[in-house]
N, C-alpha and C positions, 0 to 999 in steps of 0.2 A: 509574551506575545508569540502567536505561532505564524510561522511563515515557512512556505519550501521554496526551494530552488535546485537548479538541475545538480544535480552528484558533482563532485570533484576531489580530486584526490585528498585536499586539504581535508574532506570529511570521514574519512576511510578508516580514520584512527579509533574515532570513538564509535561509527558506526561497526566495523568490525569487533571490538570490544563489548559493544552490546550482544550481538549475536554470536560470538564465543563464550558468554559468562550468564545473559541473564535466562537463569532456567525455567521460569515459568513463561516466557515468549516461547520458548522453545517446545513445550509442549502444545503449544498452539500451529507451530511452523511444523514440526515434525511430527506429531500424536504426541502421546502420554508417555510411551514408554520411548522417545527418541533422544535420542543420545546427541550431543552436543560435539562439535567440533571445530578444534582451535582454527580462526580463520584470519591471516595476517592482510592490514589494509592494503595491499597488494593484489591478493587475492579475491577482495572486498571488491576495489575497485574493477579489475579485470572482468568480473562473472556478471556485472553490471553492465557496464559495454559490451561484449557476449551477446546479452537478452538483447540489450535495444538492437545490437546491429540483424538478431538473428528474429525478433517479432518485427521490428521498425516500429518501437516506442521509445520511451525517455522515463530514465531514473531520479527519483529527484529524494532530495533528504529534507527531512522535517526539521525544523530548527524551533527552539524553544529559545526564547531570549539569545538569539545565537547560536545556542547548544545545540551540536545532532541529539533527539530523542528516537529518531525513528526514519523508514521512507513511505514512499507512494511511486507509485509510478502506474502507467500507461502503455495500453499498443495497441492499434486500431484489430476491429476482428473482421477474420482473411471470407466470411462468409458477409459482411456488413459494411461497408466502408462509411457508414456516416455515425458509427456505435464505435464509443472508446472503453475496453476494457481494463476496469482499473482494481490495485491490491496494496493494499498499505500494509503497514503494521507501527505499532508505538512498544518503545519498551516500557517493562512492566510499572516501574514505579509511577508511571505517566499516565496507567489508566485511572478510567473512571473521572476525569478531568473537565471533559468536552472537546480533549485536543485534537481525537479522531473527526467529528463531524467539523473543527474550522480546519483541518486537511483538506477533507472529501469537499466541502463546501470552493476553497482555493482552489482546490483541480478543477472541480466542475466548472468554476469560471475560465481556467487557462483552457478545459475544454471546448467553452461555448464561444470564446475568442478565435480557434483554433478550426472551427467551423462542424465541430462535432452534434450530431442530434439526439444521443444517445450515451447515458455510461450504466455499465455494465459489469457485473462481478459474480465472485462465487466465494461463495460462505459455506463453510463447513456447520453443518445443525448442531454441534455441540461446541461453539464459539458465537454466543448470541453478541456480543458486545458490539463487533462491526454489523450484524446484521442492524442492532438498532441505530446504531450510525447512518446504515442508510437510508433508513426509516426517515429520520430526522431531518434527510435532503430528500424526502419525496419521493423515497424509490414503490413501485408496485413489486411484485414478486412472484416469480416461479417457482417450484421445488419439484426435487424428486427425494427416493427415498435418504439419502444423504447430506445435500445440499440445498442452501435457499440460492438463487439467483437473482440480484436485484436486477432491476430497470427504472433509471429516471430519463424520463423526459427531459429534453432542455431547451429552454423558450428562447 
């Protein structure tokens, strides 16, 4: 069963583990040819607090039966204040599952709880997998020559 909840250190371990080791996330997080870097849950945890305090959103870790697989997270955008911009990611052995869309689906509810009218992201055009994730929650879409930009409505 998938479920997130907000970061804490207790997840640091295996969340930084993931994104120190597994290489093919990593050419999605950095491009093709990016290079990987050991990153201690220390680290992990710190650059996470960082982002929220310095967008004003929340980190939050995917949990598979318990297990970190991945995160998500959120920060309102500074041009929108009723539009939440949000970015996951799952490590790799996790794709192709449906884990991403009951993510994106659990955020969008902590979003609509939250008083958000709006969520919002950006996909790289050659990482179709989250775009059809957000397909799957209803997003319409912009692009430009690089990126799709979902938009879902929320009722």
């Amino acid at each position: 069963m998938i479920s997130i909840e907000i970061i804490d250190r207790k997840h640091c371990v295996a969340l930084s583990e993931i994104i120190s080791t597994d290489t093919e996330l990593a050419k999605y997080l950095h491009g093709p040819d990016g290079e990987i870097k050991r990153v201690s849950e220390y680290e992990f945890f710190e650059t996470c607090k960082k982002w929220e305090h310095k967008k004003g959103g929340y980190c939050y870790v995917v949990l598979l039966n318990g297990d970190p697989i991945g995160t998500v997270s959120y920060a309102p955008l500074k041009d929108n204040a009723e539009a939440a911009g949000v970015g996951f990611y799952i490590a790799s052995p996790y794709w192709g599952k449906g884990y991403g869309t009951k993510l994106l689906k659990e955020m969008i509810d902590i979003l609509k709880h939250k008083g958000y009218k709006y969520v919002t992201g950006s996909v790289p055009k050659g990482n179709i997998a989250p775009k059809r994730v957000f397909e799957k929650c209803g997003a319409e879409f912009k692009e430009d020559k690089s990126r799709y930009y979902p938009i879902i409505r929320l009722q």
